[in-house]
VEXDRENSE-486263 format. One record per residue: residue number from 1; x, y, z of N, C-alpha, C, O, CB in turn. Coordinates in steps of 0.001 Angstrom, whole numbers, plus 500000, padded with zeros to 6 digits. Atoms other than C-alpha are relative to their C-alpha. Glycine has a CB too. Layout:
<recs>
  resi      nx      ny      nz     cax     cay     caz      cx      cy      cz      ox      oy      oz     cbx     cby     cbz
   NUM       X       Y       Z       X       Y       Z       X       Y       Z       X       Y       Z       X       Y       Z
...
</recs>
This chain:
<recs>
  resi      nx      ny      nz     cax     cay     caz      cx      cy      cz      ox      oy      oz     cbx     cby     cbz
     1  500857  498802  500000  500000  500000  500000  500882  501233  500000  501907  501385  500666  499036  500014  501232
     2  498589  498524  500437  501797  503482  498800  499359  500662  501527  498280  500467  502086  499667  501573  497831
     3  500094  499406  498837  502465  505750  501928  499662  501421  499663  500133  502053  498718  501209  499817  500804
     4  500245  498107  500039  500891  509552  502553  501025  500575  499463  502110  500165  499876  499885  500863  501481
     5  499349  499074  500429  502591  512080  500598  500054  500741  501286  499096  500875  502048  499461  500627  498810
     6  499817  499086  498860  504415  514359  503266  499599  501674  500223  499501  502540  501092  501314  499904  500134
     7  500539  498339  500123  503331  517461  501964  498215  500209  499710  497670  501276  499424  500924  500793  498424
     8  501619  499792  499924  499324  516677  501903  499298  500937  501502  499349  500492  502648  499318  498226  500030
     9  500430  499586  499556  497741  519009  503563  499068  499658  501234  498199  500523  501122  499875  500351  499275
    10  500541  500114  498492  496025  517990  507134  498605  500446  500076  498281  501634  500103  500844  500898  501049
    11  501488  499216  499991  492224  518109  507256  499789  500780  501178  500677  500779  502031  498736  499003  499948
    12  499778  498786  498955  490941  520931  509700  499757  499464  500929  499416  498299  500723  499273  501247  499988
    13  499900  500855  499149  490811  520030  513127  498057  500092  500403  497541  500647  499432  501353  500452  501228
    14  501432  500179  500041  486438  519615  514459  499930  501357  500618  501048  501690  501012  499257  498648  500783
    15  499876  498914  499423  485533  523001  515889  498358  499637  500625  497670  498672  500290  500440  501412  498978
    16  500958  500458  499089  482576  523229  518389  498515  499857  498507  497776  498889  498328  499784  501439  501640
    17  501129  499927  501016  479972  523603  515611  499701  498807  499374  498586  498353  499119  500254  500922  498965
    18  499942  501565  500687  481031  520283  514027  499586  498914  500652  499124  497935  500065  501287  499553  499670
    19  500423  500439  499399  480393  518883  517199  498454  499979  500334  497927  499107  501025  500673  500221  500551
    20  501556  499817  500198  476794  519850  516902  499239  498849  499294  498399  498111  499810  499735  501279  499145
    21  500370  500904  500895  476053  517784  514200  499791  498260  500292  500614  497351  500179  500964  500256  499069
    22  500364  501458  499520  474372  514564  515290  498769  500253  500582  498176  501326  500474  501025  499257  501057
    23  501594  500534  499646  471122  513252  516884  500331  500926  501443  501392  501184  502011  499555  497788  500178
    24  499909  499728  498481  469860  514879  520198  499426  499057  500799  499465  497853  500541  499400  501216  500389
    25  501037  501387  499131  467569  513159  523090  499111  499428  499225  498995  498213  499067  498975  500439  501287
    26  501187  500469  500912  464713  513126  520798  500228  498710  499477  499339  497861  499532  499745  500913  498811
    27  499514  501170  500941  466953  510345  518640  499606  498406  501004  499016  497349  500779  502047  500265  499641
    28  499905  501750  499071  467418  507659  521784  498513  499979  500872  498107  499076  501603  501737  499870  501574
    29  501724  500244  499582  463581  508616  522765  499564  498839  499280  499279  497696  499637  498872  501319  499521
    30  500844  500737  501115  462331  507527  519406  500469  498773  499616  499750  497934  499074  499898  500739  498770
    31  499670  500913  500363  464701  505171  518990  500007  498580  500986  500577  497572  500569  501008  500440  499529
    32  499891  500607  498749  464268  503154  522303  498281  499729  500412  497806  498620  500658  500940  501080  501112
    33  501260  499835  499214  460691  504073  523503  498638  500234  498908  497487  499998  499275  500233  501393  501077
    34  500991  500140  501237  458671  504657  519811  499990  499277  498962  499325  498252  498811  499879  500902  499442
    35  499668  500875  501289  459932  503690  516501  500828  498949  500587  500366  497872  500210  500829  500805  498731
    36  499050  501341  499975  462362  501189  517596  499334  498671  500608  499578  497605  500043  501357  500304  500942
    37  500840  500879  499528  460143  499001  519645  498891  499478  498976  498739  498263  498844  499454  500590  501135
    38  500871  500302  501077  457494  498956  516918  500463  499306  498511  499754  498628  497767  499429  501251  499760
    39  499204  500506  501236  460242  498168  513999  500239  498432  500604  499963  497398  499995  501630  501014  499627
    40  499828  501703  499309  461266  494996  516711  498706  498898  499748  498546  497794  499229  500104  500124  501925
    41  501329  500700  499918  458000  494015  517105  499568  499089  498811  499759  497887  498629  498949  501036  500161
    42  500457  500107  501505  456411  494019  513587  500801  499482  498936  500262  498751  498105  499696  501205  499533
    43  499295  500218  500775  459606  493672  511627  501483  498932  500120  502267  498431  499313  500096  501172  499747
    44  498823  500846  499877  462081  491774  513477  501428  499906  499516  502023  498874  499207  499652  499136  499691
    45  499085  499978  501027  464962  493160  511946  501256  499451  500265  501392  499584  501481  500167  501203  499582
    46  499309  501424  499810  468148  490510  511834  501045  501466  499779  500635  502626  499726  499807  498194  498770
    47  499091  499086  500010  471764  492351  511484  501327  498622  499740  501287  497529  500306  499946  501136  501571
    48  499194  500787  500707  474640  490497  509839  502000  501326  500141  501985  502494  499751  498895  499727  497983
    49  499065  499975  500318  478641  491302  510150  500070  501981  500771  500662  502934  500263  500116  499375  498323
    50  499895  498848  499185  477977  494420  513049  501425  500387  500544  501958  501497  500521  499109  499801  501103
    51  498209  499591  499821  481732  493896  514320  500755  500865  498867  501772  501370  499341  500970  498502  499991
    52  499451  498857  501403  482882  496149  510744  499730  501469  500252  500146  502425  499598  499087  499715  498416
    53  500240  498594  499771  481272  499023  512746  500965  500615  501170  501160  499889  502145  498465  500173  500375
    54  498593  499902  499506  484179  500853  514384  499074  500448  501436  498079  501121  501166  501345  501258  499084
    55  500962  499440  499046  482482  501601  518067  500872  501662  500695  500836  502026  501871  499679  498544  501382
    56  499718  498792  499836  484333  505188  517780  500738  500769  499199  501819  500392  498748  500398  500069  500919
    57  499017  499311  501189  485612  507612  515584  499268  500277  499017  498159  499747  498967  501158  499171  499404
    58  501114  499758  501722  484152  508960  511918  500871  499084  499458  502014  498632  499524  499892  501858  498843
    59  500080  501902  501379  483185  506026  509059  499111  501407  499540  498724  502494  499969  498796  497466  500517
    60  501150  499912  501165  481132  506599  506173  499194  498420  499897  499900  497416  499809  500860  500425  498294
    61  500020  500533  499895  478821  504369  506195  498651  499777  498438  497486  500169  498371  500219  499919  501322
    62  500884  500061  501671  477252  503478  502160  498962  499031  499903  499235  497832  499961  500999  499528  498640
    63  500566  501217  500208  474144  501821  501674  499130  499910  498773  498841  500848  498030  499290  499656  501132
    64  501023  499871  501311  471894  500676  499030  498665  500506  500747  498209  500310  501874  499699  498333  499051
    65  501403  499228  498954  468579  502953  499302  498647  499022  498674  498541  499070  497449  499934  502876  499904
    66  501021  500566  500502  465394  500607  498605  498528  500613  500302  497509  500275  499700  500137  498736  500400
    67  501343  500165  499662  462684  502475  500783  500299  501040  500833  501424  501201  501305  499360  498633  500527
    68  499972  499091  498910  462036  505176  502930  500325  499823  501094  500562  500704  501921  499148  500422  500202
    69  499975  500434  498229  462463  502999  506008  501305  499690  499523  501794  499426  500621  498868  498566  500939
    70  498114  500269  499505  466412  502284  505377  500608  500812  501193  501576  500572  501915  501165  500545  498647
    71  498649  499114  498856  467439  505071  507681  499338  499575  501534  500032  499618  502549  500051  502381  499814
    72  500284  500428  499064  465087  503813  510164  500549  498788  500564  500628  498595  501777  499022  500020  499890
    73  500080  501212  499483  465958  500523  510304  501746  499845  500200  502360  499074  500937  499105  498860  498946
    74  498189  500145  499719  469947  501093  509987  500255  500827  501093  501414  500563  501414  501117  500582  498675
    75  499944  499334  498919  469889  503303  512789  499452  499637  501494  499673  500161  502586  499519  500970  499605
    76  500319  500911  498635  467953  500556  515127  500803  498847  500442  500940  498315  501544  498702  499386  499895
    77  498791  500522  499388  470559  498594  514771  501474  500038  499921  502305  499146  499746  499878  499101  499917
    78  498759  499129  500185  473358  500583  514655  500497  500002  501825  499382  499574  502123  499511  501868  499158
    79  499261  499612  498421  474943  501032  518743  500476  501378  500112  500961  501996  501059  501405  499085  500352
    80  499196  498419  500108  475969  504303  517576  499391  501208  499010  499271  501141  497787  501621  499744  499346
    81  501254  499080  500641  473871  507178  516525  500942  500182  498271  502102  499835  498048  499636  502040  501208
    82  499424  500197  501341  474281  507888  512354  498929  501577  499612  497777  502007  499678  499629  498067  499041
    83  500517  498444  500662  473821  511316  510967  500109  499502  498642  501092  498860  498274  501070  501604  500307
    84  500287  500096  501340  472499  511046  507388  499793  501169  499319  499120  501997  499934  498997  499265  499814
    85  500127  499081  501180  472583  513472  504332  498569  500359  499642  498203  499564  498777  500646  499371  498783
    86  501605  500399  500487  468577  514298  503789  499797  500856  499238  500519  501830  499452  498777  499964  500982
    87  500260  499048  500666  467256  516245  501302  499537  500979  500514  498954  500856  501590  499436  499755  499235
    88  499998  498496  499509  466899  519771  501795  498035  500240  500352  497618  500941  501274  500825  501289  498367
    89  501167  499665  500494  462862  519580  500673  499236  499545  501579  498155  500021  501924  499574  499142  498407
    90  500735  499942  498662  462076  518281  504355  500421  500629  501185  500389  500201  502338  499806  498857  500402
    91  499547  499057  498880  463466  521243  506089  499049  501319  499513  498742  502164  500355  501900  500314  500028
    92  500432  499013  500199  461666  523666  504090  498771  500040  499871  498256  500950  499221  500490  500429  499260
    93  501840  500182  500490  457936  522653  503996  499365  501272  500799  500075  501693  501712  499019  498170  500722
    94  501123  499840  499590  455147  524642  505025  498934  499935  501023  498137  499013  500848  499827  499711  499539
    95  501146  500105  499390  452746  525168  507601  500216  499156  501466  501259  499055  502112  499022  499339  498978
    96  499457  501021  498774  452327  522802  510558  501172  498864  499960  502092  498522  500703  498838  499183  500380
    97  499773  501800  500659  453118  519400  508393  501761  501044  500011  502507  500856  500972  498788  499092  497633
    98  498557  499866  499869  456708  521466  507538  500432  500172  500974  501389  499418  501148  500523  500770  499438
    99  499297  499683  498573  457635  522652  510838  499576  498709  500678  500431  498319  501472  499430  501509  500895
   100  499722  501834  499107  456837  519057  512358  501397  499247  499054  502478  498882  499515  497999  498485  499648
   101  498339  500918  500891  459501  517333  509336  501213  500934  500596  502143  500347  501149  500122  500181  497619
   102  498708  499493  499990  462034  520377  509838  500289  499884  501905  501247  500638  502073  500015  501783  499149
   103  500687  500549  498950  461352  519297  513785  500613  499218  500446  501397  499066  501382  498943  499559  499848
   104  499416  501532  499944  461914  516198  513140  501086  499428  499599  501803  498840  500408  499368  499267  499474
   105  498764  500011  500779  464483  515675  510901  501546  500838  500557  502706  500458  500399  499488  500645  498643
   106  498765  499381  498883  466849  518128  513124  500176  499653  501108  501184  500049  501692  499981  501224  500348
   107  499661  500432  498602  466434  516492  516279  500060  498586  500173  500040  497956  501231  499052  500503  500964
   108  499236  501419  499752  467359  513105  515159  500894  500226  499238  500893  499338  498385  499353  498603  499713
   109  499037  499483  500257  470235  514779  513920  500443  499550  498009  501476  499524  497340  500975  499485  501315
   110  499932  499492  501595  469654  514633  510146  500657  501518  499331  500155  502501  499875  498471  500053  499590
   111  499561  498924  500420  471564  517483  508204  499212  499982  498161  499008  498943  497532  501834  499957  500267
   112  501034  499705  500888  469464  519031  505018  501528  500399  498978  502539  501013  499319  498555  501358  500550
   113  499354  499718  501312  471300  519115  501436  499417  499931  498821  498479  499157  498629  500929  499308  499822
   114  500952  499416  501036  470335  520580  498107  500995  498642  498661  502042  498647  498015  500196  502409  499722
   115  499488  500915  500954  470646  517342  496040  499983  500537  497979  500016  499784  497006  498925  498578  500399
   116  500276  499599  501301  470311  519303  492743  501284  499895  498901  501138  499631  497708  499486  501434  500139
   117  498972  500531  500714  473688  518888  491485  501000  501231  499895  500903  502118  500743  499498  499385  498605
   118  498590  498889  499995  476799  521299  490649  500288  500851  501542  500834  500164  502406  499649  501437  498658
   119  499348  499039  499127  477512  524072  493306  498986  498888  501138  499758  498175  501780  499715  502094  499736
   120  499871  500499  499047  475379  522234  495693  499962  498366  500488  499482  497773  501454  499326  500659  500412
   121  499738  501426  500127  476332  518802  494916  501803  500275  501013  502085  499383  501814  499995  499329  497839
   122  498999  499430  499768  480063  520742  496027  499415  500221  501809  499860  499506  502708  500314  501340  498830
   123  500469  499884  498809  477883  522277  499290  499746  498235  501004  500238  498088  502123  498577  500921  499634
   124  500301  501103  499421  476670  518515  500313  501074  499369  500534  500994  498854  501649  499379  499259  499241
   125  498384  500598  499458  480703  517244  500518  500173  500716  500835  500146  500108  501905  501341  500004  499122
   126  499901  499139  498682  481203  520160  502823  499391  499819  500567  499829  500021  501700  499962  501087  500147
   127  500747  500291  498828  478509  519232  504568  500281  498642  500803  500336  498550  502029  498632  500027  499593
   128  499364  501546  499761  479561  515484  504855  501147  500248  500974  500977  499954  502158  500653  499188  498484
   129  499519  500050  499964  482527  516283  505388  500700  501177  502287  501664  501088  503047  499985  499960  498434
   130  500362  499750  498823  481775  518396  508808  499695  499672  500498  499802  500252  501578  499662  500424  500285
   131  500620  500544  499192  479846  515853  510148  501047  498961  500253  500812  498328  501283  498672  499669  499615
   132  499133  500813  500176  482898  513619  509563  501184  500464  501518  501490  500012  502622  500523  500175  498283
   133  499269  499143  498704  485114  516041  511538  499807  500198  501264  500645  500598  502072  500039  501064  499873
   134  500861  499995  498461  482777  515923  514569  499875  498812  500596  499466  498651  501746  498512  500458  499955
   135  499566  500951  499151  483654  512371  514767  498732  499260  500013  498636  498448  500933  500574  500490  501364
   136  500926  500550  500188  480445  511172  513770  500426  498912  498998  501463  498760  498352  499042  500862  499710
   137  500029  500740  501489  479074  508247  511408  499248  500498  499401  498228  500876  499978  499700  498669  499810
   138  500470  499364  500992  477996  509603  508452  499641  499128  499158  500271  498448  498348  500743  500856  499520
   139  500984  500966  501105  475072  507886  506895  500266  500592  498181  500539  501768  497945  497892  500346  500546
   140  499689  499249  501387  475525  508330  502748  499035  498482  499265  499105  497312  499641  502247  500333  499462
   141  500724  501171  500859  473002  506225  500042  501101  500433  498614  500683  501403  497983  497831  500237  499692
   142  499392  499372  501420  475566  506897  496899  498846  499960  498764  498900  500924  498000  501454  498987  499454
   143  501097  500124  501344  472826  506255  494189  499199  501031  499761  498431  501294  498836  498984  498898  500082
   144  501164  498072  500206  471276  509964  495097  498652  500055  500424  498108  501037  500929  499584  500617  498177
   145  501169  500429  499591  468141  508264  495655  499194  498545  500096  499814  497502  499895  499449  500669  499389
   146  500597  501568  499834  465721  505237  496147  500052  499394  498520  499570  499968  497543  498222  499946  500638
   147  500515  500779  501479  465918  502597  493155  498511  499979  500257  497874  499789  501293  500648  498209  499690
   148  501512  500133  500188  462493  502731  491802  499668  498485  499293  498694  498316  498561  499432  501331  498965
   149  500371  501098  500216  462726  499087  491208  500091  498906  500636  499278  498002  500826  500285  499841  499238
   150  499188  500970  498837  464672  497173  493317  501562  499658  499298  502330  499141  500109  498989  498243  500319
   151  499034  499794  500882  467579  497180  490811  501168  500887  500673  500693  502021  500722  499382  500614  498777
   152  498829  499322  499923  471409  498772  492180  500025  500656  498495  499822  500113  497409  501274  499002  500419
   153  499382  498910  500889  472371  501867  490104  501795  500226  499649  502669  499471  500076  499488  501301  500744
   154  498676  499564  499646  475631  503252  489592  500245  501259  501297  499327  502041  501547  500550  500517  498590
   155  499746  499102  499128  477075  505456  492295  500505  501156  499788  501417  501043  498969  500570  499598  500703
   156  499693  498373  499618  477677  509759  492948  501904  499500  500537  502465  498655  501235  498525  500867  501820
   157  498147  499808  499357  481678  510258  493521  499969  500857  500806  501083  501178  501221  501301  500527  498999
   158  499791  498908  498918  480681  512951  495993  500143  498705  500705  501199  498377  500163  498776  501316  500482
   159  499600  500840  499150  480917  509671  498479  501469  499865  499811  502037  500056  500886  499273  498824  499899
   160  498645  500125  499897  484550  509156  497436  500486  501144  500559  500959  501138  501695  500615  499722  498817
   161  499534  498703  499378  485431  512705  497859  499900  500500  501214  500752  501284  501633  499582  500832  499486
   162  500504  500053  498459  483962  512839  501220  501520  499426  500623  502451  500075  501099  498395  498733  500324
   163  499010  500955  499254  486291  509539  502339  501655  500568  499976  502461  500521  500905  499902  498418  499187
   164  498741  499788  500059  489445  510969  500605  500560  501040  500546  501742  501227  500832  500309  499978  498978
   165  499245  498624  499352  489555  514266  501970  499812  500145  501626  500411  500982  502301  499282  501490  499273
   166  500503  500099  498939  487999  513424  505130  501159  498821  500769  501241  499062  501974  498403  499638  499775
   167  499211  500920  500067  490610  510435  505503  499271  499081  501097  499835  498923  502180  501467  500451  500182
   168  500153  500725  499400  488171  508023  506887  499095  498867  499251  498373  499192  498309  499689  500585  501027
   169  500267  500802  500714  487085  504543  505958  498276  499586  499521  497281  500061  500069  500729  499126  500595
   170  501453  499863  500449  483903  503498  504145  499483  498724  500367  500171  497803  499927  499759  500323  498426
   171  501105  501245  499725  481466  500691  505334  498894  499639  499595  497791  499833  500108  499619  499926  500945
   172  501896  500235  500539  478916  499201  502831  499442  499273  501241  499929  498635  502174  499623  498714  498295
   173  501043  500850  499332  476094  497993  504349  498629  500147  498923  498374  501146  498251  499673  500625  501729
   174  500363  500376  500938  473533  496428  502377  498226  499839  501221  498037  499323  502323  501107  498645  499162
   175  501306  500155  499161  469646  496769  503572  499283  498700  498819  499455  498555  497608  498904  501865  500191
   176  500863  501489  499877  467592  493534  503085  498589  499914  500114  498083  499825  501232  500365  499245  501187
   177  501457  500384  499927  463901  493083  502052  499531  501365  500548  498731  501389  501483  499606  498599  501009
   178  501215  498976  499373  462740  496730  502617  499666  501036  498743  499368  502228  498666  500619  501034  501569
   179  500726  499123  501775  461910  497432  498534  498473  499537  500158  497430  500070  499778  500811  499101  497930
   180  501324  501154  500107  459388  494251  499508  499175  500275  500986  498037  499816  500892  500340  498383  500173
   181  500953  499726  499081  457901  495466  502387  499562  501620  499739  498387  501931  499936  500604  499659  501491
   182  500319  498616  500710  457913  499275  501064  500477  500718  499099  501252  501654  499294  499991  500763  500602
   183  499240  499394  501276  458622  500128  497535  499795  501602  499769  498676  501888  500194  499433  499222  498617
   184  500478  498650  500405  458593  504210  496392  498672  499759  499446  498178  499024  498592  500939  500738  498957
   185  501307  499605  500625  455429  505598  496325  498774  499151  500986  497594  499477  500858  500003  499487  498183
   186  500379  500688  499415  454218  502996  498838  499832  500769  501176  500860  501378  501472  500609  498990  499934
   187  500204  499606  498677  452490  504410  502431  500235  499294  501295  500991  499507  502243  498913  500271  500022
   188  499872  501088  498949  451644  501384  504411  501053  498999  499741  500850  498280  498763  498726  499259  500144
   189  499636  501272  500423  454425  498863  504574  499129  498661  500369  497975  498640  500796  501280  499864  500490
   190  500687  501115  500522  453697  495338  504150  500911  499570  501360  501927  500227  501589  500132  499334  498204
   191  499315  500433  499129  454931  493401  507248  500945  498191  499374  500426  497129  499030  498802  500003  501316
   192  499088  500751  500280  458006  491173  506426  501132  499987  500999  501198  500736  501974  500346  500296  498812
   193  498515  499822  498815  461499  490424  508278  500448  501118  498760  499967  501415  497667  501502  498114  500421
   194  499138  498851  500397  464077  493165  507488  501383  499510  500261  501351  498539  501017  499679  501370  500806
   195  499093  500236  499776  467794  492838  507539  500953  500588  499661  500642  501201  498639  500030  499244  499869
   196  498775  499264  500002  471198  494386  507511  500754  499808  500263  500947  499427  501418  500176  500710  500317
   197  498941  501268  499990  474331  493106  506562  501290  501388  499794  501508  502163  498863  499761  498395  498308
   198  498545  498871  500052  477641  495458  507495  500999  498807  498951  501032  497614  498650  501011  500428  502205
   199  498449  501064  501003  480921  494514  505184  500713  500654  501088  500446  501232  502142  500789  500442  497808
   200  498829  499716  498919  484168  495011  506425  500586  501533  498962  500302  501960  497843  501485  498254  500227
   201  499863  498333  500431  485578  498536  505779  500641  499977  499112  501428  499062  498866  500601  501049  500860
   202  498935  500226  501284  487067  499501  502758  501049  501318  500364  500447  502389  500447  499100  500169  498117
   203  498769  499450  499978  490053  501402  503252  500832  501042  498874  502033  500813  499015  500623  498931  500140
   204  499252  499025  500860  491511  504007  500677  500820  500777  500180  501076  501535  499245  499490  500623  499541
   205  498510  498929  499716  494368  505953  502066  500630  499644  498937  500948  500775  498569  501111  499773  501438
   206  499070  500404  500735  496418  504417  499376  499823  501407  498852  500690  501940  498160  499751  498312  499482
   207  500472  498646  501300  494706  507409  497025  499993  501752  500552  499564  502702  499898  497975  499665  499439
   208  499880  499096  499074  495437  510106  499902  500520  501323  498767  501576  501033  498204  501151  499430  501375
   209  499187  499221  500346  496142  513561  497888  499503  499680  498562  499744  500503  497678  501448  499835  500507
   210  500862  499986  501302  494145  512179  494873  498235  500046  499721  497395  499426  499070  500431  498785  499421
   211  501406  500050  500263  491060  513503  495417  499456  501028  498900  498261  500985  498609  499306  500234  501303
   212  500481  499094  501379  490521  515965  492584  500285  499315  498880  499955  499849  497821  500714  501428  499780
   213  500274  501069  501178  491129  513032  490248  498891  499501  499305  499002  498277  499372  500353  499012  500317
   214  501747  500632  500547  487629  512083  488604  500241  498829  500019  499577  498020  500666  499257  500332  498399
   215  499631  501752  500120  489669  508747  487480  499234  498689  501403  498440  497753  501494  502149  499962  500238
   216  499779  500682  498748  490346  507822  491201  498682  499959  500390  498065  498896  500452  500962  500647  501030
   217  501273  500142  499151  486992  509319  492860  498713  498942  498697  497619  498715  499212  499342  502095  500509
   218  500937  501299  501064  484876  506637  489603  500649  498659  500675  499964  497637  500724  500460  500022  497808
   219  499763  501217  499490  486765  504094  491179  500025  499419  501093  499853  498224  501336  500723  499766  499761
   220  500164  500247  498523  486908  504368  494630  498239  500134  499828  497546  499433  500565  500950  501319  501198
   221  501992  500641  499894  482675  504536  493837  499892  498458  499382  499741  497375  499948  498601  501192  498643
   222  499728  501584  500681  482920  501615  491746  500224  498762  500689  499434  497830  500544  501161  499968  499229
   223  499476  500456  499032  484743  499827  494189  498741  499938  500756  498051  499143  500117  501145  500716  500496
   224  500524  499639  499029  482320  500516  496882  498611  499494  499582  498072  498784  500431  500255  501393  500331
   225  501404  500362  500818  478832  499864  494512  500476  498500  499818  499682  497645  500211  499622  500981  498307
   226  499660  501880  499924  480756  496092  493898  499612  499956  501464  498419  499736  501673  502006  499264  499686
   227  500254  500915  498616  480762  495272  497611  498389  500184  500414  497762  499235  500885  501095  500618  501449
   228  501550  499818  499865  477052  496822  497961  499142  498674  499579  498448  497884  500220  499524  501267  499015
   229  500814  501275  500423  475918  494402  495105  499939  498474  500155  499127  497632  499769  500063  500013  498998
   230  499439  501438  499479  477924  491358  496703  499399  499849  501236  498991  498791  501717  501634  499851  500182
   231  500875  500276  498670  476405  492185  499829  498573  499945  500176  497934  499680  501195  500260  500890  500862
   232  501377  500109  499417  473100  492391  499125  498992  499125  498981  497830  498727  499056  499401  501571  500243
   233  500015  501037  501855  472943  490414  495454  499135  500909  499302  498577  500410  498325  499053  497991  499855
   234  500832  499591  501138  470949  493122  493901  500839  500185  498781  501974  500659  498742  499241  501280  500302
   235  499790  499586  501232  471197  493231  490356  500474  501379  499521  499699  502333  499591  498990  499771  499504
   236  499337  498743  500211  473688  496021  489140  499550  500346  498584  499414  499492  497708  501615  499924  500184
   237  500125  499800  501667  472800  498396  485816  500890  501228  499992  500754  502043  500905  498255  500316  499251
   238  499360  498956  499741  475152  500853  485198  499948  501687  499275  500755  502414  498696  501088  499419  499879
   239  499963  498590  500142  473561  504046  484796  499294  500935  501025  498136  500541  500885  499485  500259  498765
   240  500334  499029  499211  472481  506651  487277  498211  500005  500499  497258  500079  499723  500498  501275  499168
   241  501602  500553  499337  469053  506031  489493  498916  500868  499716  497753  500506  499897  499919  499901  501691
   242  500851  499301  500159  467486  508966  488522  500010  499942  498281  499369  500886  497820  500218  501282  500814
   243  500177  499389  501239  467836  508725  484644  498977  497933  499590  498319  497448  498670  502091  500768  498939
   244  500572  501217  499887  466715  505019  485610  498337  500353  500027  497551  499528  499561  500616  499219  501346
   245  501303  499414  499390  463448  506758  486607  499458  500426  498640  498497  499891  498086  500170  501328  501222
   246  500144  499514  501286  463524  508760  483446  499154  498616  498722  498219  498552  497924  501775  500497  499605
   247  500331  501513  501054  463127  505251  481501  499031  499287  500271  498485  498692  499342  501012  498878  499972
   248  500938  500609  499512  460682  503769  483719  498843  500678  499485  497925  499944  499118  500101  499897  501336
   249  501131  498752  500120  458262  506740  482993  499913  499703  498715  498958  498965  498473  500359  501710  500369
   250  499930  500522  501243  458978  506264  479418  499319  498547  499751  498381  498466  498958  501386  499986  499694
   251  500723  501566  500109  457906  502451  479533  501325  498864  499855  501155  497744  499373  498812  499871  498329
   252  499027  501191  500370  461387  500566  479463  499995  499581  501560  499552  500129  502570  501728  500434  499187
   253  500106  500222  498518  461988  498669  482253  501283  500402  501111  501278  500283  502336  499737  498481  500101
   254  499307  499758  499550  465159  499884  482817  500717  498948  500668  501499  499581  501377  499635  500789  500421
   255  499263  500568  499556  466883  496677  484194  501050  499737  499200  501193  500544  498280  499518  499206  500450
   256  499080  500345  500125  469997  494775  483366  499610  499402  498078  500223  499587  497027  500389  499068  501367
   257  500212  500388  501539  468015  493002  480266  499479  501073  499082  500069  501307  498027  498992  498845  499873
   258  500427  498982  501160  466021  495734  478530  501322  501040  499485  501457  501470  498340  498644  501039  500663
   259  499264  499311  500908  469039  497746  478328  501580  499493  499623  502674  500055  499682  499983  501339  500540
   260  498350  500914  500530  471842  495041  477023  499920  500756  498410  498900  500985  497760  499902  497520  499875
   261  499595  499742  501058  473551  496338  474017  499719  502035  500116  499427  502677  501125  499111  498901  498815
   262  499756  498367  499693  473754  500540  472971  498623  500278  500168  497723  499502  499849  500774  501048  498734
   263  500864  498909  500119  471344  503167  473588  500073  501192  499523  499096  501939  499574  499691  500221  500837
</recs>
């Protein structure tokens, strides 16, 4: 494994603000005394290869996103609270219904990002990348959003860029049966088991000082989307989850067979 360049620059050290960033009481209320008891109950959710979770220090921790309930259910059995990336659109609602999400979403220590792409696709790594510094785990779905099929996408390189400049390691974890109990667009789930299977960390220092590479950050995602689809066997297609969406709407089916050969 090649050693740190001596002249790389030193990420900044956490400043009290960074320390902010994470769940408050509200989190080990809901997660102990509301939702978490009711996810046990009903869903029984199983947990596979939990020793890969470091019990201190900032991870990234990558998962495949099948359902609205992933962050619930990786966070019940997690031992260690997990700040996630959420879209910006449930901080800014409206009326009662918004001020209950922006509410909610801040006091189980969710941070709000403008998934729209360029300058604040740039804002979201800084944001990551503060919650990183505070010594948190930092929840991340690389695919941008839920497969609308059950189908793995290809993965966002803002997740690499995060790990490389942040210099800490990445941990797929692979959610289990929660497209089948609640696919997009779905209200009520369907009661099924649930499950969640940690890998063992993937490691990238070796690329320390190459993070403005596009090459490197396509491969360190790449990398990272293999162990996803090994860990969880979904079917990989390799183009982007939202243009996947695009096609569905259209009438293709968008999997692995409808789109063999060019487009």
């Amino acid at each position: 494994m090649a050693t740190s360049s001596d002249t790389h620059v030193a990420a900044p050290a956490p400043t009290a603000s960074d320390a902010k960033d994470g769940p408050g009481g509200l989190y080990w209320f809901l997660k102990h005394f509301i939702i978490g008891p009711v996810l046990r109950v009903f869903f029984r959710p199983w947990v596979e290869g939990l020793e890969h979770l470091p019990t201190e220090g900032p991870a990234i921790l990558a998962s495949n996103h099948l359902s609205f309930s992933d962050s619930f259910f990786l966070a019940q059995v997690s031992p260690r609270p997990i700040t996630f990336l959420a879209k910006s659109d449930y901080f800014t609602g409206s009326g009662i219904k918004g001020l209950f999400s922006k509410v909610f979403f801040t006091s189980v220590g969710q941070v709000p990002v403008d998934r729209s792409g360029g300058r604040a696709a740039e804002a979201a790594v800084l944001t990551g990348e503060r919650v990183l510094r505070g010594k948190h785990l930092l929840g991340i779905y690389p695919e941008g959003t839920r497969s609308p099929n059950g189908t793995m996408y290809r993965g966002k390189t803002g997740l690499a860029r995060m790990a490389l400049e942040a210099r800490v390691p990445i941990i797929p974890v692979a959610m289990i049966n929660t497209y089948e109990i609640q696919p997009p667009g779905t209200v009520r789930p369907r009661l099924r088991r649930v499950g969640v299977r940690f890998g063992e960390p993937l490691d990238f220092s070796r690329y320390e000082g190459l993070e403005d590479d596009r090459f490197i950050l396509r491969s360190v995602t790449d990398e990272v989307m293999y162990a996803l689809m090994s860990l969880s066997g979904q079917e990989y297609v390799d183009i982007y989850a939202s243009r996947a969406k695009e096609l569905i709407a259209e009438g293709v089916a968008a999997d692995a067979t409808a789109l063999a050969g060019p487009r």
